[in-house]
KOLZARO-292842 format. One record per atom (N, C-alpha, C): x, y, z. Coordinates in steps of 0.1 Angstrom, whole numbers, plus 2048, in hexadecimal, padded with zeros to 3 digits. Layout:
N
XYZ/...
This chain:
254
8087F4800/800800800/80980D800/81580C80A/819816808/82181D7FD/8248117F5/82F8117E8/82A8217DD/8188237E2/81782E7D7/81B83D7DF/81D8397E8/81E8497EE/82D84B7EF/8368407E6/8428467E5/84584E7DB/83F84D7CD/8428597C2/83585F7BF/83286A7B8/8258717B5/81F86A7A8/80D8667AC/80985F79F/806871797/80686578A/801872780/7F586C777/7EC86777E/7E4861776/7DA86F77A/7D2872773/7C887C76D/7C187E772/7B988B77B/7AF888782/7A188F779/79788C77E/78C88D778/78A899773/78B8A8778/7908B4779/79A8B976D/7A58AE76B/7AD8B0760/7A78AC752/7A28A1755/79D89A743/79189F741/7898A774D/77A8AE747/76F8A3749/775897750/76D88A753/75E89475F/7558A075B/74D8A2761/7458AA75F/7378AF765/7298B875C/72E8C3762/7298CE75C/7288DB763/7238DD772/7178D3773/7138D4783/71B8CD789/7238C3786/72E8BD790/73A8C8793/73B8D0786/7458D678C/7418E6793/7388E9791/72F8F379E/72C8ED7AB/7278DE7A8/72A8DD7B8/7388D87BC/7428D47B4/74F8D57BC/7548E37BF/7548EB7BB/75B8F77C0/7508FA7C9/7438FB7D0/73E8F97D6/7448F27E5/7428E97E1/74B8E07EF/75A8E37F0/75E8E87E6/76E8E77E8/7728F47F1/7688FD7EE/76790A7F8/765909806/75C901807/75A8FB814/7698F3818/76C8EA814/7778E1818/7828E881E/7868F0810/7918FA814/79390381F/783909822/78491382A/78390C83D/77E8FE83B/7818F8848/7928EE847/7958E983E/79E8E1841/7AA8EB83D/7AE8F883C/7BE8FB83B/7C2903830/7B9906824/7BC90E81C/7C191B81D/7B6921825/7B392E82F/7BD931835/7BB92983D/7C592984C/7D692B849/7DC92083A/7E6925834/7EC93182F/7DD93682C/7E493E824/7E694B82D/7DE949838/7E4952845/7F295584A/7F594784C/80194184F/80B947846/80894A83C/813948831/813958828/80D95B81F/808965819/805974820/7F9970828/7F8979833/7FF97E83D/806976841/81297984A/81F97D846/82497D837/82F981833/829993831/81899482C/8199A182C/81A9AB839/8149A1840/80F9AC851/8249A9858/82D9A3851/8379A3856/83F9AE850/83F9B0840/8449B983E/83E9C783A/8359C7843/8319D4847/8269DA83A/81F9D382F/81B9D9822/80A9DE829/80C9E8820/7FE9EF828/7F49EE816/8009ED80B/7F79E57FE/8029DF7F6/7F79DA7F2/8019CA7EB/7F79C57E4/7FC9B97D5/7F89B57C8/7FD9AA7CD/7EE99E7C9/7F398F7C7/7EA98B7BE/7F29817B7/7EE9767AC/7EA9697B1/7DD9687AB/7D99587B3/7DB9507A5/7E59437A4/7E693E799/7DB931799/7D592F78E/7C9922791/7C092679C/7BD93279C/7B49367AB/7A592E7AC/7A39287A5/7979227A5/78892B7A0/78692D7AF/77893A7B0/77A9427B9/7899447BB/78E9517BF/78B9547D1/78A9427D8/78A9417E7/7939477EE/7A39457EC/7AB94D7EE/7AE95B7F4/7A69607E6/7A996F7E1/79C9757EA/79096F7EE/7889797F2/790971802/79596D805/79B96F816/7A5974817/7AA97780A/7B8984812/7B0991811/7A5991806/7A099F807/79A9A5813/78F99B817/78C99C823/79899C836/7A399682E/7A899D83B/7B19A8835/7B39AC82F/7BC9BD825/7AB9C782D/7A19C282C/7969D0834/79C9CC844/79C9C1846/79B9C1853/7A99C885B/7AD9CA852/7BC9CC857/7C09D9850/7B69DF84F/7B89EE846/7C29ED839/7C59E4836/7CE9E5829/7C79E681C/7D19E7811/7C99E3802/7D29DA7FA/7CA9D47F4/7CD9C67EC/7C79C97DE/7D09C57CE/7CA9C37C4/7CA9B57C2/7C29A97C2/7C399C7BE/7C099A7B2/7C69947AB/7C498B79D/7C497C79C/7B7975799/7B896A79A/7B7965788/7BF95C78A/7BF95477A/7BE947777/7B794176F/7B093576E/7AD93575F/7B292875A/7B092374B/7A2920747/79D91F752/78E91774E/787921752/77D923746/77492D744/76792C750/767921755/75F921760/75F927770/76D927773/77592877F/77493677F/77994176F/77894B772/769953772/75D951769/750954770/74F95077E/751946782/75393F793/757950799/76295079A/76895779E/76696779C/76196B791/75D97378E/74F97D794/746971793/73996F799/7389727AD/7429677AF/74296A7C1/74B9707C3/75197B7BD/75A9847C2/7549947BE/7499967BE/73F99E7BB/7439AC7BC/7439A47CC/7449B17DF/7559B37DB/75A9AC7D6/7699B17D6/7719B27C8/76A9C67C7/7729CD7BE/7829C97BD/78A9C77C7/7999C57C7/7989B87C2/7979AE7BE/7979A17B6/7909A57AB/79D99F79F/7999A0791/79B99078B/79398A786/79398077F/79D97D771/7A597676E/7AA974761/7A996975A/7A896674D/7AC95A743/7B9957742/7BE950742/7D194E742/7D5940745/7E4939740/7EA934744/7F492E74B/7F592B756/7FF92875F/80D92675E/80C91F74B/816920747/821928744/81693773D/81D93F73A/81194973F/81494E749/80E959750/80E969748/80396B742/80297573B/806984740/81198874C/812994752/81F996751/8249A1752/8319A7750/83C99D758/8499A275C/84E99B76B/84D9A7778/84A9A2781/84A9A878C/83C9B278A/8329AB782/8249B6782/81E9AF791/8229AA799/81B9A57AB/8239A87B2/81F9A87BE/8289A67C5/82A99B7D1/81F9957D0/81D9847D3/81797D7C8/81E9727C8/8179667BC/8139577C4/8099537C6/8049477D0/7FE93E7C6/7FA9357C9/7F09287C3/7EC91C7CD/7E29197CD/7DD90B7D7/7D69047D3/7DC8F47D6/7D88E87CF/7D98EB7BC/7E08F07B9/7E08F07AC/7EE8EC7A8/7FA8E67A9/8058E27A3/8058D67A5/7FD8CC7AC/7FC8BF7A9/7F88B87A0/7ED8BF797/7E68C1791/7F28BE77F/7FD8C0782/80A8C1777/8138B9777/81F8B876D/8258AC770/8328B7775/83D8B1778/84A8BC77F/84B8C2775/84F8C1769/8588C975F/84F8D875F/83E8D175E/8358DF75C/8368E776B/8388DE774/83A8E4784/83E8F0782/84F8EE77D/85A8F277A/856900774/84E90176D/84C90C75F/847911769/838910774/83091777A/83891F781/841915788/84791E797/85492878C/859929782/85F92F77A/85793F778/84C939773/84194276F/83D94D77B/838947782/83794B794/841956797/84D951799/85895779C/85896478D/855966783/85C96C77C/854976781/846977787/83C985785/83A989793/84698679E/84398A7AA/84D98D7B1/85199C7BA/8569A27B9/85B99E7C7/8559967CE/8569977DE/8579847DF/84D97F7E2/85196F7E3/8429687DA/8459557DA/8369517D3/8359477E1/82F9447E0/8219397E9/81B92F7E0/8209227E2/8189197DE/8179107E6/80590E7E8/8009097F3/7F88F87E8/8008ED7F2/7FD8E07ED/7FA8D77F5/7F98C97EE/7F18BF7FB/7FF8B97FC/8008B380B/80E8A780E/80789A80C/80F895808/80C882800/81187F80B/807879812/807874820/80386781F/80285C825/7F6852827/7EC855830/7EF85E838/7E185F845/7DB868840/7DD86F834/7D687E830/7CC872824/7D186981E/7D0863816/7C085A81A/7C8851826/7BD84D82F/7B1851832/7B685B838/7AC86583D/7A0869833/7A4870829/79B87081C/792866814/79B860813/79285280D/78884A814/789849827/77E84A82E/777851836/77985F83E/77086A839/76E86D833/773870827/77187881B/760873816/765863815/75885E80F/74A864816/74B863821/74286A82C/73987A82B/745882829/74089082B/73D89581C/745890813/74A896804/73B891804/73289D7F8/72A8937EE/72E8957DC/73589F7DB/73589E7CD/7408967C6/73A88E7BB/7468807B6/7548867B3/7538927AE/76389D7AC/76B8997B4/76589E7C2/76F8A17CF/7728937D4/7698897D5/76B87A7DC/7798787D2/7758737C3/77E86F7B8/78C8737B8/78A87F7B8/7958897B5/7A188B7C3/7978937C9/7A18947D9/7AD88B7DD/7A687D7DA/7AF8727E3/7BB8737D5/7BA8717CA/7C18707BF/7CA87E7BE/7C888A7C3/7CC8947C5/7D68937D3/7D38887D9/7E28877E3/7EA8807E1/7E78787D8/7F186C7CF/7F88787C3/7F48817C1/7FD8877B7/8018927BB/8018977C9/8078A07D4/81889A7D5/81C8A67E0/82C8A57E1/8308A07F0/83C89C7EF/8408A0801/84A8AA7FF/8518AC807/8558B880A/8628BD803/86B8B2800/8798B07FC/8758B37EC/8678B17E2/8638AB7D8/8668BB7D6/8598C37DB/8598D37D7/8658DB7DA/86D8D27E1/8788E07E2/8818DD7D7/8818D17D2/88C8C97C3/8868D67BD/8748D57B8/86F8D47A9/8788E87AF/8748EF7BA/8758FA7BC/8829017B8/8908FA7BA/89D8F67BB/8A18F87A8/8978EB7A3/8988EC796/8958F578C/8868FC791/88790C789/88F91778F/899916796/8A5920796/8A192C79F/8999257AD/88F92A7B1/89A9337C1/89993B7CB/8A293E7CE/8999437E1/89F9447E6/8999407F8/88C93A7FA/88F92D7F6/8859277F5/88291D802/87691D805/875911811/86C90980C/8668FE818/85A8F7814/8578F3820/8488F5827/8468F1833/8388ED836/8358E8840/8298DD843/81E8E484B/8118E1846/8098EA84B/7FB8E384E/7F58E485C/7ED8DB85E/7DD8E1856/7D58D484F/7DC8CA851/7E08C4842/7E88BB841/7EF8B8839/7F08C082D/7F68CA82D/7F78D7823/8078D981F/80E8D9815/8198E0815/81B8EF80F/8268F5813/82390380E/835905809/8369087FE/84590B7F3/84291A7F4/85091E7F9/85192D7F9/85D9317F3/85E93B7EE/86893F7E2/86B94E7E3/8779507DF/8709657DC/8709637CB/86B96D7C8/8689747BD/8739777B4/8779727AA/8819767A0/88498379B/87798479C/873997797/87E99E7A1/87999D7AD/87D9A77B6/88D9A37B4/89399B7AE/8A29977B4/8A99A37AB/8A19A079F/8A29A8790/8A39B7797/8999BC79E/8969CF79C/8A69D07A5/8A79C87AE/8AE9C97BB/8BE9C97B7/8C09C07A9/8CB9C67A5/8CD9D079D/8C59D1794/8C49DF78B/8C79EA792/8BC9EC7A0/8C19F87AB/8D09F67AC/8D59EB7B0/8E49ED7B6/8ED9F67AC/8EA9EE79D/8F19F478F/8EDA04791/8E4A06790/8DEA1378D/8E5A1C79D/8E3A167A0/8EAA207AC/8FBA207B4/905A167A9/910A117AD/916A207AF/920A227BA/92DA2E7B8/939A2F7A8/934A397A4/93CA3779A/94CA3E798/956A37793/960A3B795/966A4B78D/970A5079A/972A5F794/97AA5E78B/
């Protein structure tokens, strides 16, 4: 049994091949809102996102949600940017024309979220047009090489650090889902998919390679209950302006 939770499967999940109706996939992002916002999504990105802004002091700040889904994310940092008197521009981006009406649609009340059409692969924005770049549960979803392009991509349009928030290829996380899951979950999406979605999740050493391999630079990777990992990186952009300043401002000789 445990032989599969030593390398990541890449067999397809239902989600990927389009194996589903339109009302299956309204009511998965339906429950998946729910799921996320009790089991750890939320809570992460507190931990992580939130906390690097309220550390270094930003009173406004730009983030990119890559694969944002329906834009769950993006309405809880907005909501705590009022709570916290700050201001936030979010842009969330999503290939599938569904995710972005999703998204579009319940992000009504929040003028500061903008919806986009776009590729993960090749992110349609300047470099360093963010100043945070995140994504959750979405790079399992790839095989490494495309990993590779994302967290490349990521890094190229963010000036400050990225966040990518993923599931850990556990067996108890594994366990756990496949018999609760059956229990609480009702839509076939989330049963199908979820458990298969931790079979093609990372451990920890996995994301710091693939992170390592796009040329990625203060990078960590750390564990987040429950069974959540989070790859943190700085921003290429910023490495970029940060030496230009040095050039631009060297002592020049008399």
């Amino acid at each position: 049994m445990f032989d599969k939770f030593k390398r990541r499967s890449y067999r397809l999940e239902n989600i990927d091949t389009g194996n589903y109706t339109a009302e299956e996939y309204e009511g998965c992002i339906v429950e998946l809102q729910r799921v996320n916002r009790w089991l750890g999504d939320a809570h992460t990105l507190r931990k992580t996102l939130l906390r690097s802004v309220e550390e270094s002091g930003l009173r406004h700040f730009t983030v990119l949600d890559v694969g944002a889904g329906s834009g769950e994310l993006l309405r809880v940092m907005a909501t705590w940017t009022r709570q916290t008197k700050r201001q936030a521009h979010g842009v969330g981006l999503e290939l599938n024309d569904a995710s972005v009406s999703a998204m579009y649609e319940q992000s009504q009340s929040f003028p500061e979220i903008e919806a986009i059409r776009g590729d993960a692969l090749c992110l349609p924005f300047a470099d360093g047009s963010f100043d945070y770049v995140i994504c959750s549960l979405f790079t399992h979803h790839f095989v490494d090489r495309q990993i590779v392009q994302i967290l490349q991509e990521m890094s190229r349009v963010a000036t400050r650090r990225i966040f990518v928030i993923d599931l850990h290829r556990h067996p108890i996380a594994y366990g756990l889902y496949t018999t609760v899951g059956k229990i609480v979950l009702h839509t076939r999406l989330l049963r199908e998919d979820g458990a298969l979605s931790i079979l093609r999740s990372f451990k920890p050493n996995e994301l710091f390679q693939l992170a390592e391999q796009a040329g990625l630079e203060s990078i960590s990777v750390n564990r987040y209950f429950p069974f959540r990992l989070v790859l943190s990186a700085s921003g290429t952009a910023g490495k970029r302006v940060s030496r230009e300043v040095s050039v631009d401002h060297a002592p020049r000789a008399a």
